[in-house]
MARDODO-51052 format. One record per atom (N, C-alpha, C): residue number from 1; residue in three letters; atom name; x, y, z. Coordinates in Angstrom, 1 decimal, always signed. Layout:
N
+-----+------+------+--------+--------+--------+
! pos ! code ! site !     px !     py !     pz !
+-----+------+------+--------+--------+--------+
! NUM !  ALA !   CA !      X !      Y !      Z !
...
+-----+------+------+--------+--------+--------+
***
This chain:
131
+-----+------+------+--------+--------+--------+
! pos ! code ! site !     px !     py !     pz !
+-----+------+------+--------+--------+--------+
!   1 !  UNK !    N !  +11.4 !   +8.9 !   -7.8 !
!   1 !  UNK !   CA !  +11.2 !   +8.4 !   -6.4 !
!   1 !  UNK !    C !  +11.0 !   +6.9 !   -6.5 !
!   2 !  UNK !    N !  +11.9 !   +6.6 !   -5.6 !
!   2 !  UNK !   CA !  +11.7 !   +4.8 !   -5.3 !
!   2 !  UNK !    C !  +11.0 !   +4.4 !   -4.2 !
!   3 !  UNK !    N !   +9.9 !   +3.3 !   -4.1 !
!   3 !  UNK !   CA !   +8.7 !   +3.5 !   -3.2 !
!   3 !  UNK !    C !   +8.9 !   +1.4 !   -2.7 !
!   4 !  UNK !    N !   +9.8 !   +1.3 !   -1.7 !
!   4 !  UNK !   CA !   +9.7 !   -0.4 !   -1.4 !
!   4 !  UNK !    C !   +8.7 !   -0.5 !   -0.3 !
!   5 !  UNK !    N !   +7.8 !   -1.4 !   -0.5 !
!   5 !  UNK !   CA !   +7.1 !   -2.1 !   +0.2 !
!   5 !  UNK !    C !   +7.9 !   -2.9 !   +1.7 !
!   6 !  UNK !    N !   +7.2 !   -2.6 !   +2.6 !
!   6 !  UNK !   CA !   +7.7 !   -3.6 !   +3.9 !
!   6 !  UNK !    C !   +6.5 !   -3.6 !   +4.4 !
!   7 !  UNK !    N !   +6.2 !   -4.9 !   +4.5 !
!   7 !  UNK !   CA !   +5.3 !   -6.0 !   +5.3 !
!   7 !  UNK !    C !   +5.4 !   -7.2 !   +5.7 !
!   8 !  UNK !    N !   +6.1 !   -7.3 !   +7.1 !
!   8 !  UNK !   CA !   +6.3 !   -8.6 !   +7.6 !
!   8 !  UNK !    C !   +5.1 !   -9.6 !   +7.4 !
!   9 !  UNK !    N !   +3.9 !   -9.5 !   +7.8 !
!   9 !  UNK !   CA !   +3.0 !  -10.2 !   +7.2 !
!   9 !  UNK !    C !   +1.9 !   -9.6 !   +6.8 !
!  10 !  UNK !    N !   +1.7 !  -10.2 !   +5.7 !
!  10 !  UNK !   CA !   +0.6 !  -10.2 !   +4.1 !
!  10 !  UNK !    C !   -0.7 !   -9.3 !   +4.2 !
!  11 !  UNK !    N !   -1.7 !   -9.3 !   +5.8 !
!  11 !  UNK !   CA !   -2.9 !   -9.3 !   +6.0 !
!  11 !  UNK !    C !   -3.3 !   -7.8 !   +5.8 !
!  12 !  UNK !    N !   -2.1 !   -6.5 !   +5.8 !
!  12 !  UNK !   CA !   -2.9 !   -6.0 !   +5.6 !
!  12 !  UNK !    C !   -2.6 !   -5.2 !   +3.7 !
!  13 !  UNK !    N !   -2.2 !   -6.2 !   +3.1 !
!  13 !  UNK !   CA !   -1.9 !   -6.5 !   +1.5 !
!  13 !  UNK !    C !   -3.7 !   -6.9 !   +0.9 !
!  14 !  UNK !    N !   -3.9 !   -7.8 !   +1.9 !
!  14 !  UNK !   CA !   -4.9 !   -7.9 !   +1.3 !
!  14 !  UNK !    C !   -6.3 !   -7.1 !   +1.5 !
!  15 !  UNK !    N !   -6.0 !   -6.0 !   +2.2 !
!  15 !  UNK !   CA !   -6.8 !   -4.5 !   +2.8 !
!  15 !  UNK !    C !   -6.2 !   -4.0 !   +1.9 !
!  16 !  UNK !    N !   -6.0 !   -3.8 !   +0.9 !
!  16 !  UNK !   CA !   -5.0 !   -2.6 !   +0.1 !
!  16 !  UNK !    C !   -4.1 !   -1.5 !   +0.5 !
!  17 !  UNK !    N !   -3.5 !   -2.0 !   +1.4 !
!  17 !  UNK !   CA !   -2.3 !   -1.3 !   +1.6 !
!  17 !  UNK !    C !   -1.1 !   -1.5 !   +2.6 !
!  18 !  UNK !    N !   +0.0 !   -1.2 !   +2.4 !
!  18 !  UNK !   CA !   +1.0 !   -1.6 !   +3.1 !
!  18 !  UNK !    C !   +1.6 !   -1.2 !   +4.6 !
!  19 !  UNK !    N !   +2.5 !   -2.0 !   +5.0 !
!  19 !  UNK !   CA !   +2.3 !   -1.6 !   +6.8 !
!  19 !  UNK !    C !   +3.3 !   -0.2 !   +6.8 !
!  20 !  UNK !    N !   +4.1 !   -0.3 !   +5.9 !
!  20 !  UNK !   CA !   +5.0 !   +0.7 !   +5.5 !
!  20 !  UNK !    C !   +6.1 !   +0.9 !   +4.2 !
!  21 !  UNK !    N !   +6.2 !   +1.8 !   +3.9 !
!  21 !  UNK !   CA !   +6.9 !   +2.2 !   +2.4 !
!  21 !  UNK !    C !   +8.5 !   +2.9 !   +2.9 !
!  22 !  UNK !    N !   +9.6 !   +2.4 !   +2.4 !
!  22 !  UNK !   CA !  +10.5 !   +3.4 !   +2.0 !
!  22 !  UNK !    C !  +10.5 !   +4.0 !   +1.0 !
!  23 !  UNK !    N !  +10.7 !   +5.5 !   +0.9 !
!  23 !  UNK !   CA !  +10.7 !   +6.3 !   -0.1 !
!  23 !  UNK !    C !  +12.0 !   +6.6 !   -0.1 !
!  24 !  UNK !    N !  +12.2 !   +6.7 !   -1.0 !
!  24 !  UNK !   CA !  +13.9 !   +7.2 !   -1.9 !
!  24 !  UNK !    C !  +14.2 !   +8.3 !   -2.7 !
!  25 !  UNK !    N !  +14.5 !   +8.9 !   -3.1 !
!  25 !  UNK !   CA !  +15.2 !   +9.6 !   -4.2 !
!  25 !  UNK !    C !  +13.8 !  +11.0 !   -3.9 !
!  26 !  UNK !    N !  +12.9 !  +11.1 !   -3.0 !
!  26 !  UNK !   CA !  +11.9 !  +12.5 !   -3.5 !
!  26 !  UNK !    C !  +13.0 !  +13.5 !   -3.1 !
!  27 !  UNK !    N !  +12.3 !  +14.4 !   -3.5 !
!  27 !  UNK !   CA !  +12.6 !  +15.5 !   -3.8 !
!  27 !  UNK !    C !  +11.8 !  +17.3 !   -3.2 !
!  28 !  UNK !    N !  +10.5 !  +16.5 !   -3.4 !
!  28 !  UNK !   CA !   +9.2 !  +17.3 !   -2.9 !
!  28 !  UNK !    C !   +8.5 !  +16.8 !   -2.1 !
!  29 !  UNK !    N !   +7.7 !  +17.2 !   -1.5 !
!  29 !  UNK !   CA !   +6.2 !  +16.7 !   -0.5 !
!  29 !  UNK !    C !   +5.4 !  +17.7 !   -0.2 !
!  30 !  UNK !    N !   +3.9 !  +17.0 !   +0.0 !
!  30 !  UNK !   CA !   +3.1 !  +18.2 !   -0.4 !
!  30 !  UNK !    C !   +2.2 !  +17.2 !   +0.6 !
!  31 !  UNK !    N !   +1.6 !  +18.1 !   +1.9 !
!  31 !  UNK !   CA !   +0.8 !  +17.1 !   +2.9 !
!  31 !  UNK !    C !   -0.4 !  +18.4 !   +2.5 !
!  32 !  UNK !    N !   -1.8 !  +17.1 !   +2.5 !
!  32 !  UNK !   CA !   -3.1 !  +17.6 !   +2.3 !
!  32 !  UNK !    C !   -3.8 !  +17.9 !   +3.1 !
!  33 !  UNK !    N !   -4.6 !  +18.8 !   +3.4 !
!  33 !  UNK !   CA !   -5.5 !  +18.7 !   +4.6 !
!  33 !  UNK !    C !   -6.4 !  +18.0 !   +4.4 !
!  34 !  UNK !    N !   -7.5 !  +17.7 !   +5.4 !
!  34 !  UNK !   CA !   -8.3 !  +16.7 !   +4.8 !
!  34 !  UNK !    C !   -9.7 !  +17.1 !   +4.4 !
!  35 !  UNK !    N !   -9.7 !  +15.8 !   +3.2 !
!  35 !  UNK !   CA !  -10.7 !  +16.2 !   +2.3 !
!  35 !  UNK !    C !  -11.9 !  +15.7 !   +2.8 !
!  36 !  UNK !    N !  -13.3 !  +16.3 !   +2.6 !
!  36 !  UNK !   CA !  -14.1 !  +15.8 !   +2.8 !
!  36 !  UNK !    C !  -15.3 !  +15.9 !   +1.6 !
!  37 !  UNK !    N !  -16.6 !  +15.8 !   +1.7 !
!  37 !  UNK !   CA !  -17.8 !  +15.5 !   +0.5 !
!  37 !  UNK !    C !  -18.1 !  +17.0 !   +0.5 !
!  38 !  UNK !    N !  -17.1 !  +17.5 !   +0.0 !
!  38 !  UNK !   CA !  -18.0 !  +19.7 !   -0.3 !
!  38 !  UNK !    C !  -17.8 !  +20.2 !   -1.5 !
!  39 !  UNK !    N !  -18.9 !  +20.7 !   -1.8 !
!  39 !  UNK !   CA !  -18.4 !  +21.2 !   -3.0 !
!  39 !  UNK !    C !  -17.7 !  +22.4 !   -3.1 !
!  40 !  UNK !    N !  -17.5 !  +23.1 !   -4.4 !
!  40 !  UNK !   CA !  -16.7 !  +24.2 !   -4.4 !
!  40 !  UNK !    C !  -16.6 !  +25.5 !   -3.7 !
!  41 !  UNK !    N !  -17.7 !  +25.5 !   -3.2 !
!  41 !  UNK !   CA !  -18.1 !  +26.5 !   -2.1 !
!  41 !  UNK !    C !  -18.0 !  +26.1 !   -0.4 !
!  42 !  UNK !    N !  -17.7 !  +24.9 !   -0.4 !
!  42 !  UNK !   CA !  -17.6 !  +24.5 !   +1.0 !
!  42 !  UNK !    C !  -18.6 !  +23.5 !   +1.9 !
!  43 !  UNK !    N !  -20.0 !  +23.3 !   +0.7 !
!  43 !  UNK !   CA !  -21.3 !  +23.2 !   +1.2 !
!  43 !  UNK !    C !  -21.2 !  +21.8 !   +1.2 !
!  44 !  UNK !    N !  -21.2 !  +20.9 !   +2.5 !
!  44 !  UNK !   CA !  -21.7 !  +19.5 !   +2.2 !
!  44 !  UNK !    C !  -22.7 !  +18.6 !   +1.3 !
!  45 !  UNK !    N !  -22.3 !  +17.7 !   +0.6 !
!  45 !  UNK !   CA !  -23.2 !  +17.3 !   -0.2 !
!  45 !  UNK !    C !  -23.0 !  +15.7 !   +0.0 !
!  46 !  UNK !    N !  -24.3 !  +14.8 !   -0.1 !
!  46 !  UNK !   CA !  -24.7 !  +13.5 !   -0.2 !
!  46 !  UNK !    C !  -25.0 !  +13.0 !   +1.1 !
!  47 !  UNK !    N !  -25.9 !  +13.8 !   +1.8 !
!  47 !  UNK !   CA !  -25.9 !  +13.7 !   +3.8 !
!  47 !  UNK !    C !  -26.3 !  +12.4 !   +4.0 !
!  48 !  UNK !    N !  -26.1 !  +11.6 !   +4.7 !
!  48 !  UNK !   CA !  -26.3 !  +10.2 !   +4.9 !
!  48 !  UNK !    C !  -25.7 !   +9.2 !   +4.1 !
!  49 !  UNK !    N !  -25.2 !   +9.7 !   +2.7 !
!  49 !  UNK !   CA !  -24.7 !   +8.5 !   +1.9 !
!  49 !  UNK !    C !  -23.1 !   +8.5 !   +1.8 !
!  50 !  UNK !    N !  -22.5 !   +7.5 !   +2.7 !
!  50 !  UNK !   CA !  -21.3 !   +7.0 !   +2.7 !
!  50 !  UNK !    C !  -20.8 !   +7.4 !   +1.6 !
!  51 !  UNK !    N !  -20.9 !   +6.1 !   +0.4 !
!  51 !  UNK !   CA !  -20.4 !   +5.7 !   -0.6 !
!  51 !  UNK !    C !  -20.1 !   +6.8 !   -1.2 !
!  52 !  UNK !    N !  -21.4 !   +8.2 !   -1.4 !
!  52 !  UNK !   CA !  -21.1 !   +9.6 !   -2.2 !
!  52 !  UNK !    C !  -20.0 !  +10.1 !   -1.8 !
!  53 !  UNK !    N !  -20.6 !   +9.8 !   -0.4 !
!  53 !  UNK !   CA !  -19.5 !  +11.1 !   -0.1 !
!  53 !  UNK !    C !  -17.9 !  +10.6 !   +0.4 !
!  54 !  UNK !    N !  -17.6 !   +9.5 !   +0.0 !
!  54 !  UNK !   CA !  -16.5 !   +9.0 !   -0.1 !
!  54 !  UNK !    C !  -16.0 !   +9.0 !   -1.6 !
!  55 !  UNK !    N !  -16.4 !   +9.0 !   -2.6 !
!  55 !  UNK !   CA !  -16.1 !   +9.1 !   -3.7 !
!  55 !  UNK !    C !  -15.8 !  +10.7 !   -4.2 !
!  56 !  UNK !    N !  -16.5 !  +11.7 !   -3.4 !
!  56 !  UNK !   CA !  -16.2 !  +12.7 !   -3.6 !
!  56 !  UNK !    C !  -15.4 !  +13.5 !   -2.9 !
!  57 !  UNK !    N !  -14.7 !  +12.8 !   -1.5 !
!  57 !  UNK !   CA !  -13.5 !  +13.5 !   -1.1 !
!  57 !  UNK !    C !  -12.4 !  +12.6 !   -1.5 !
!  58 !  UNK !    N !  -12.4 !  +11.5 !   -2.6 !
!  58 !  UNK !   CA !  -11.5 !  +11.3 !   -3.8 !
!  58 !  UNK !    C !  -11.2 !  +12.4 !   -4.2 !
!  59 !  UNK !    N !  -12.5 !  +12.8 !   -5.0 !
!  59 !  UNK !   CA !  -12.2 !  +13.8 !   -6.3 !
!  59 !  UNK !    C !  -11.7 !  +14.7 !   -5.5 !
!  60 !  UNK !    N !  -12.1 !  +15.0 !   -4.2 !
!  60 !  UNK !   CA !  -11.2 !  +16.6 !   -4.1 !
!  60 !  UNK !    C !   -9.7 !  +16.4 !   -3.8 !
!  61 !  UNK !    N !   -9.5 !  +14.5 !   -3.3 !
!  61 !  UNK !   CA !   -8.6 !  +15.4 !   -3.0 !
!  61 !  UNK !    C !   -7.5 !  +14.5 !   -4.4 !
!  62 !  UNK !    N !   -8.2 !  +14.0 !   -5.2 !
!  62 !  UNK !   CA !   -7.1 !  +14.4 !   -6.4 !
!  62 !  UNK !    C !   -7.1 !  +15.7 !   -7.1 !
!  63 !  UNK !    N !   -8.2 !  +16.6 !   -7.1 !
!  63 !  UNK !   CA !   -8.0 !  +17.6 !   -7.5 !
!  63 !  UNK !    C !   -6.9 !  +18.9 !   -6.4 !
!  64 !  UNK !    N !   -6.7 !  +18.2 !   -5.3 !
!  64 !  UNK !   CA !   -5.7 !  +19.2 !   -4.6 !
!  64 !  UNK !    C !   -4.7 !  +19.1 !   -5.3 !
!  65 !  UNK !    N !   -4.3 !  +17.3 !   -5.3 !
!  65 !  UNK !   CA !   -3.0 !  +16.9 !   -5.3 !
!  65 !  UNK !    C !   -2.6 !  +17.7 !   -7.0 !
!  66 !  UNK !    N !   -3.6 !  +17.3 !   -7.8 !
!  66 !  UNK !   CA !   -3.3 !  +17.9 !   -9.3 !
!  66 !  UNK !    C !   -2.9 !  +19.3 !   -9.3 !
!  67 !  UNK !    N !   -3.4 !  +19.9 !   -8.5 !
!  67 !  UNK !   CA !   -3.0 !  +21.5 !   -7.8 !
!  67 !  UNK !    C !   -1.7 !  +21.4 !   -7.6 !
!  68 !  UNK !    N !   -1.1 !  +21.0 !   -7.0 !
!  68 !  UNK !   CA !   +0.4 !  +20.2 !   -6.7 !
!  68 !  UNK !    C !   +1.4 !  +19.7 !   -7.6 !
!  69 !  UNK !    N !   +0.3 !  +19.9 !   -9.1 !
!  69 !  UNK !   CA !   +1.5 !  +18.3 !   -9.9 !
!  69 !  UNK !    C !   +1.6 !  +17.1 !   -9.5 !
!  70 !  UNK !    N !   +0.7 !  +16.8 !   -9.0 !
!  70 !  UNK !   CA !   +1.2 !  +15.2 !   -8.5 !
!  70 !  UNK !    C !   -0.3 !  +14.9 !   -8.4 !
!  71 !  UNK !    N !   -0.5 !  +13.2 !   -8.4 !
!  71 !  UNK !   CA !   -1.8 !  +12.4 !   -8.6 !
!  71 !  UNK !    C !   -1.9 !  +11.2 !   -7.6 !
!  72 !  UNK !    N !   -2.6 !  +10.5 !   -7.5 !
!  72 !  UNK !   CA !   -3.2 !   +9.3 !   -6.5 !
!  72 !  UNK !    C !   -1.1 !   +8.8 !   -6.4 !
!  73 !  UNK !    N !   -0.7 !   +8.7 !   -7.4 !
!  73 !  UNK !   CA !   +0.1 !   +7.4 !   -7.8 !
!  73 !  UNK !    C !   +1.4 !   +8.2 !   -6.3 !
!  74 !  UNK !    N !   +1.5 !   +9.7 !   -6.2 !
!  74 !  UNK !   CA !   +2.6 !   +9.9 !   -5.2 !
!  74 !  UNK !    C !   +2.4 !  +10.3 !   -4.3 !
!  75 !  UNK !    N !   +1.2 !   +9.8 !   -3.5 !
!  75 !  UNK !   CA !   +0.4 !   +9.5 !   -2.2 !
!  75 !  UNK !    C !   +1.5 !   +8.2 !   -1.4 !
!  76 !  UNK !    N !   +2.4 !   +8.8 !   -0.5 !
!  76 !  UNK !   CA !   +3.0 !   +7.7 !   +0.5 !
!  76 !  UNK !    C !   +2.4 !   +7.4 !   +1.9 !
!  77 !  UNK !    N !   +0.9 !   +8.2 !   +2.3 !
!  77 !  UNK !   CA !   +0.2 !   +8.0 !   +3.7 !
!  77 !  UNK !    C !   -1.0 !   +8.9 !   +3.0 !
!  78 !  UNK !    N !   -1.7 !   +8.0 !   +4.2 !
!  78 !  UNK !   CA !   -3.2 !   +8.2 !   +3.8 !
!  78 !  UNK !    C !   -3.9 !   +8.0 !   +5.9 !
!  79 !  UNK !    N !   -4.3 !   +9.2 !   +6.5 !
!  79 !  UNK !   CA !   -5.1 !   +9.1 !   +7.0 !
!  79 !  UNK !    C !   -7.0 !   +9.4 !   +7.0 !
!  80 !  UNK !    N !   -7.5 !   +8.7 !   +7.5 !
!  80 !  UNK !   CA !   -9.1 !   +8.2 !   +7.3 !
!  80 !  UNK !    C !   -9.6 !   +8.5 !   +8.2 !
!  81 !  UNK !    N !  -10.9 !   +9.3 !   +8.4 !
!  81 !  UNK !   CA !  -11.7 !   +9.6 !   +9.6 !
!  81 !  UNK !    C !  -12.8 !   +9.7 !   +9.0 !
!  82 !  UNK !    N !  -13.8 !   +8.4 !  +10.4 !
!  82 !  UNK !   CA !  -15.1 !   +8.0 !   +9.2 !
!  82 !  UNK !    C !  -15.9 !   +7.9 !  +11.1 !
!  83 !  UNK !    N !  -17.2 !   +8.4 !  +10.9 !
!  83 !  UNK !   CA !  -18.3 !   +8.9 !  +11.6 !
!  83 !  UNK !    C !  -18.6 !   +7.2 !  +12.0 !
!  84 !  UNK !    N !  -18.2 !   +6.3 !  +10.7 !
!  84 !  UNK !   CA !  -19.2 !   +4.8 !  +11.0 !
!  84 !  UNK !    C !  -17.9 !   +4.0 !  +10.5 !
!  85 !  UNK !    N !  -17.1 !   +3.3 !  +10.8 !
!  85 !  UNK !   CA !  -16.4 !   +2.7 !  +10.6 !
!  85 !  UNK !    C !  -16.6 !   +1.7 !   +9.6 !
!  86 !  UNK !    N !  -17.8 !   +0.7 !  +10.2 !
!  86 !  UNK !   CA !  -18.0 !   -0.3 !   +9.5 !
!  86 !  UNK !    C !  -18.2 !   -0.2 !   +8.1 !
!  87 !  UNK !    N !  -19.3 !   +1.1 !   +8.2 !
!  87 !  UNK !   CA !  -20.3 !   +1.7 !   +6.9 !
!  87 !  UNK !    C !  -19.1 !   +2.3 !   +5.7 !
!  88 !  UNK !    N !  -17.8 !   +2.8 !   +6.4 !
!  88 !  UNK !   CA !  -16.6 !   +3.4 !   +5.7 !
!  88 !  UNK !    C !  -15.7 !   +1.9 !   +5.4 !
!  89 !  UNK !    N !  -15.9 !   +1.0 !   +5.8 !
!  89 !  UNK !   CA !  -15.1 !   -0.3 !   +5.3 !
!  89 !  UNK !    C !  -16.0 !   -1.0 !   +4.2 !
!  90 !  UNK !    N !  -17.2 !   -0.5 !   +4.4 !
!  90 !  UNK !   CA !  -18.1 !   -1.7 !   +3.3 !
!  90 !  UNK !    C !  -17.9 !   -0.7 !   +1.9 !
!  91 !  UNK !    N !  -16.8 !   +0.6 !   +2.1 !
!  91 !  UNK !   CA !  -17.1 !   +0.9 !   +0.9 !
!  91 !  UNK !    C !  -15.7 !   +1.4 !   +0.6 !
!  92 !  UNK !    N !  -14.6 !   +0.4 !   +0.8 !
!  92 !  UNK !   CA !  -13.7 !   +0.8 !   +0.7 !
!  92 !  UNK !    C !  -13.4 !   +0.4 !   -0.8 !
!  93 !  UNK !    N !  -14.2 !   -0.3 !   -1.4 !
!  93 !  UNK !   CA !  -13.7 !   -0.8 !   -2.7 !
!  93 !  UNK !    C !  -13.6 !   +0.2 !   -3.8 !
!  94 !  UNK !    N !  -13.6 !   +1.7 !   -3.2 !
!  94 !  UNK !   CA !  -14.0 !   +2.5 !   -3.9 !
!  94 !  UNK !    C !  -12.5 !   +3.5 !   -4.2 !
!  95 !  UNK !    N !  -11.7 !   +3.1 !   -2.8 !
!  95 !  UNK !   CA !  -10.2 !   +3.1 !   -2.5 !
!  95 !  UNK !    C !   -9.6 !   +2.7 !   -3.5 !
!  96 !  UNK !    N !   -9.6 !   +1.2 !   -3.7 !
!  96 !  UNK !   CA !   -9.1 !   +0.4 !   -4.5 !
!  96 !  UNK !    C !   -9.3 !   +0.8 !   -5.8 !
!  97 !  UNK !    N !  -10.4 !   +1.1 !   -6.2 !
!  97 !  UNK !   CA !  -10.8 !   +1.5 !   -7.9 !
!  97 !  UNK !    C !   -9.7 !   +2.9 !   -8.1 !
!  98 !  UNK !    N !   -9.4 !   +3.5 !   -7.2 !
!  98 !  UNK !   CA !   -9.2 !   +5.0 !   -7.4 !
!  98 !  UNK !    C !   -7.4 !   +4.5 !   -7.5 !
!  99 !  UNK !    N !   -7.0 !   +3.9 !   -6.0 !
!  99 !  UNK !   CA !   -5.8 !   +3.8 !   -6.1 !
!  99 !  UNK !    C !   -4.6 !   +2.8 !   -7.0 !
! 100 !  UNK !    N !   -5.6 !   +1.4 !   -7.1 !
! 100 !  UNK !   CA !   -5.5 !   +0.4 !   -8.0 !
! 100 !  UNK !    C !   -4.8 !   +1.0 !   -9.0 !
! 101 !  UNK !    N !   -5.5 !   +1.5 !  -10.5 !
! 101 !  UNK !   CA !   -4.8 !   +2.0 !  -11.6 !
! 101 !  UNK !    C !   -3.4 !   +2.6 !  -11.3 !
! 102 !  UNK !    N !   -2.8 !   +2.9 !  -10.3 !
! 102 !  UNK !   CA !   -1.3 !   +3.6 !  -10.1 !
! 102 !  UNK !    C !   -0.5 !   +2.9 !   -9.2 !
! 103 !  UNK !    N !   -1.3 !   +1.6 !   -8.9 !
! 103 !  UNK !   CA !   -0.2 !   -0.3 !   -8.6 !
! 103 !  UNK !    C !   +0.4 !   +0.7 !   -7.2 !
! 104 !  UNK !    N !   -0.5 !   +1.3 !   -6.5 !
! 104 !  UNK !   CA !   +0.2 !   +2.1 !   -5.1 !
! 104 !  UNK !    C !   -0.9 !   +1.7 !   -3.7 !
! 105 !  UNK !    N !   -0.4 !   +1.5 !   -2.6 !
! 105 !  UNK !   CA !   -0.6 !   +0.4 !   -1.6 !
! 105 !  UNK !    C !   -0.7 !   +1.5 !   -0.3 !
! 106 !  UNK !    N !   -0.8 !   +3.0 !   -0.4 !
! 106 !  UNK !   CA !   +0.1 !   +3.6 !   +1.1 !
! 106 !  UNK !    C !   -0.4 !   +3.3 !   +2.1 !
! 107 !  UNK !    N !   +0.5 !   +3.2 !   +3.2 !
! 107 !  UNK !   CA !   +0.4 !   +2.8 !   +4.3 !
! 107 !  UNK !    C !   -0.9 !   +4.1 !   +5.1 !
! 108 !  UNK !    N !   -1.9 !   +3.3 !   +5.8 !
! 108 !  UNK !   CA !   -3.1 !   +4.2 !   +6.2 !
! 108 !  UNK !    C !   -3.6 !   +3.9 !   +7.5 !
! 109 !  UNK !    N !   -3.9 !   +5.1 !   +8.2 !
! 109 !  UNK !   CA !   -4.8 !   +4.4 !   +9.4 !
! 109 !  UNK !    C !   -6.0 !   +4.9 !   +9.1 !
! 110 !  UNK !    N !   -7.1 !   +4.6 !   +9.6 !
! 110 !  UNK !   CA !   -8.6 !   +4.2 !   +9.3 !
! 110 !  UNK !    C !   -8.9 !   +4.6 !  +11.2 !
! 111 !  UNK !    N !   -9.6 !   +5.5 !  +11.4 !
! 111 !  UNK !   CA !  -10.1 !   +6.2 !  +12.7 !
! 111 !  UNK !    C !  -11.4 !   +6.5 !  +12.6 !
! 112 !  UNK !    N !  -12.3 !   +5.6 !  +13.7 !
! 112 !  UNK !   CA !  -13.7 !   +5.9 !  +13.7 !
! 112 !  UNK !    C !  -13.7 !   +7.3 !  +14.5 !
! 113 !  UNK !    N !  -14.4 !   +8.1 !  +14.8 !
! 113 !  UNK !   CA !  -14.8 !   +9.6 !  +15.3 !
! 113 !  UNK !    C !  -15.9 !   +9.9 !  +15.8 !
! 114 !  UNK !    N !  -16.2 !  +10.7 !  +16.8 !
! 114 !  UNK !   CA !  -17.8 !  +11.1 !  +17.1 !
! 114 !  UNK !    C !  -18.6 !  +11.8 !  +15.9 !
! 115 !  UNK !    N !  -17.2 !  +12.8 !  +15.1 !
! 115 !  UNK !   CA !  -18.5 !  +14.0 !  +14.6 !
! 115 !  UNK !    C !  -17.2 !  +14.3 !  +13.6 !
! 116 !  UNK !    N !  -16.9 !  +14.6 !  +12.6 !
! 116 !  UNK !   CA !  -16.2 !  +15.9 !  +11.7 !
! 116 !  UNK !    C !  -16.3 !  +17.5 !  +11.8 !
! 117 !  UNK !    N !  -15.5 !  +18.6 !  +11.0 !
! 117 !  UNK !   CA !  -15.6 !  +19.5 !  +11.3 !
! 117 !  UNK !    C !  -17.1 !  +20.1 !  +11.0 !
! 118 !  UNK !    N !  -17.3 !  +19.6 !   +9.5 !
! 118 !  UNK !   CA !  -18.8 !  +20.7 !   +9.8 !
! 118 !  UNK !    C !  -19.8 !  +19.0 !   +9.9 !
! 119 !  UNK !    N !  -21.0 !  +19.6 !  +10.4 !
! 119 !  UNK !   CA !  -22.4 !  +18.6 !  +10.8 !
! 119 !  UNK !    C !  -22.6 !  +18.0 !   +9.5 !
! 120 !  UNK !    N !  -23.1 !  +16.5 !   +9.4 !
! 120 !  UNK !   CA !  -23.4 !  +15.8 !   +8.2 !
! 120 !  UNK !    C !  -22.1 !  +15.4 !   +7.2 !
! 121 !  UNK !    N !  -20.9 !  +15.6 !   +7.5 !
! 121 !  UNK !   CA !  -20.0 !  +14.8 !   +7.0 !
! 121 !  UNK !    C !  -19.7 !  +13.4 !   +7.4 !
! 122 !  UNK !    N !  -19.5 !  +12.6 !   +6.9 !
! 122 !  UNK !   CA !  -19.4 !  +11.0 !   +7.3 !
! 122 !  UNK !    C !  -17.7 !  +10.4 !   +7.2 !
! 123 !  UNK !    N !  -17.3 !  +10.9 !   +6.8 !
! 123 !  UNK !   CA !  -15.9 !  +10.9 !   +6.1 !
! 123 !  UNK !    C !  -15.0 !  +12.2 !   +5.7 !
! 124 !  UNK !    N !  -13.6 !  +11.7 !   +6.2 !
! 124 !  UNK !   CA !  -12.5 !  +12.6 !   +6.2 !
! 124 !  UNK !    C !  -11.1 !  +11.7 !   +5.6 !
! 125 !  UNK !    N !  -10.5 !  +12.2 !   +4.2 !
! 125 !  UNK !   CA !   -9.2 !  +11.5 !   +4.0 !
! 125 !  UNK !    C !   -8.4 !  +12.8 !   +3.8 !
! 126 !  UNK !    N !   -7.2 !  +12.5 !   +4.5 !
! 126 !  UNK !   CA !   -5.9 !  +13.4 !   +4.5 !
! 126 !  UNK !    C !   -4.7 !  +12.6 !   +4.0 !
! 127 !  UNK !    N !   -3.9 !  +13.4 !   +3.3 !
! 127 !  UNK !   CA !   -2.6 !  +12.3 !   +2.7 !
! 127 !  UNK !    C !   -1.4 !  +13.2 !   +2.6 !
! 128 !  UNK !    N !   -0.5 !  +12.6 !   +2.3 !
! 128 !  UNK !   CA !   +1.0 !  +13.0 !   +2.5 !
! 128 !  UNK !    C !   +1.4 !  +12.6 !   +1.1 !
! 129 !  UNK !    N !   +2.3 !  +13.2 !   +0.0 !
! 129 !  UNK !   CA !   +2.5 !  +13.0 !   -1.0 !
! 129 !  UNK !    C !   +3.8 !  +13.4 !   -1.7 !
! 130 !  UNK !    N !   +4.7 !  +12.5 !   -2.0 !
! 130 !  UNK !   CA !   +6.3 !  +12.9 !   -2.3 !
! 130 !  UNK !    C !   +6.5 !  +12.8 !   -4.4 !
! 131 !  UNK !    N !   +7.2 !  +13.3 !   -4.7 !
! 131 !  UNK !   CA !   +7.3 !  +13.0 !   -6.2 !
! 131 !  UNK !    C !   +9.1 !  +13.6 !   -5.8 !
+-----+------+------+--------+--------+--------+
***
């Protein structure tokens, strides 16, 4: 899979990620539902804390995607749904750590919300993923 960058301008390169990707040569695609801070049973965990519970609908949802065969690196879209916008931007660096290591940029929108599906969720990431 060949993955070119298009960005007429820079600004949102320096948000970690791109305004849009051509993809080339896939073959597969595997779209996620979205993940949120639960654990294996379904049960929200880290109630009030952003940062947790952004870090842990990572882990689930590279553990979907590993479900799949595929990892952070053949993620082409990424949508975001966050209860606090601001509070989900001060902790986006946590994006970066995760996506960084696999030099991948996908294009994302970021959607503040009233509420999530279950009560005490703060964050929702869903993604689209080609290999």
């Amino acid at each position: 899979m060949k993955r070119t960058a298009v960005n007429p301008w820079d600004w949102s390169i320096k948000l970690g990620y791109n305004q849009a990707e051509v993809i080339e040569g896939a073959t597969r695609q595997v779209i996620c539902a979205g993940q949120t801070a639960v654990d294996s049973d379904g049960a929200p965990q880290h109630p009030g804390d952003m940062r947790a519970q952004i870090s842990l609908a990572l882990d689930n949802l590279e553990a979907v995607l590993k479900g799949a065969g595929m990892d952070l690196s053949n993620v082409v879209k990424l949508g975001i749904y966050a209860i606090d916008v601001d509070d989900a931007l001060k902790n986006f660096d946590l994006l970066g750590m995760r996506f960084g290591p696999h030099r991948v940029a996908p294009p994302m929108t970021l959607l503040g919300v009233t509420r999530l599906a279950i009560p005490g969720l703060l964050f929702e990431i869903e993604a689209t993923a080609a290999a």
